[in-house]
Phi, psi and omega in degrees: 000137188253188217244153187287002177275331194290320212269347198063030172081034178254027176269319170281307196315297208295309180313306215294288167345274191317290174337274133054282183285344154278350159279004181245324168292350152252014188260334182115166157310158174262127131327135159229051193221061178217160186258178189291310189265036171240349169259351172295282188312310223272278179340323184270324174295339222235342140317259186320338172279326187277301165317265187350306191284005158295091176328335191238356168286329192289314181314290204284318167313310194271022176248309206266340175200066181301348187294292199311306161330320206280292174337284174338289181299342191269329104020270227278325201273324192290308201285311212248334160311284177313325178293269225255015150273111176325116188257185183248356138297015171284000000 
């Protein structure tokens, strides 16, 4: 494997690339009537629900920090209630 001085940084290019297109693939098409942080908030959420569906990640949070866990999920429930409830800005 070569060093990120060897590859001339396309090693990171590629990671980035790579980030990039799973956050926009878990997030969904982008709106273009939201505001920045409600398109921030949709990314960590719709992140953080993707980490969780990890078995050991889900595992170690609920060994080691089931409070924190509890939370997540309560994050993540509240958050997917709202995504489908209809506003009266629609």
């Amino acid at each position: 494997m070569k060093s990120a001085s060897e590859d001339g940084g396309a090693c990171w290019r590629q990671w980035y690339r790579t980030h990039s297109a799973n956050l926009l693939r878990l997030s969904g098409p982008l709106p273009t009537n939201i505001r920045a942080d409600q398109l921030e908030l949709t990314i960590l959420c719709r992140y953080v629900g993707a980490l969780l569906k990890h078995q050991r990640v889900f595992r170690y949070l609920g060994k080691y920090h089931s409070i924190e866990l509890r939370q997540l999920q309560s994050v993540l429930a509240d958050f997917e209630r709202r995504r489908h409830t209809p506003t009266d800005r629609d």
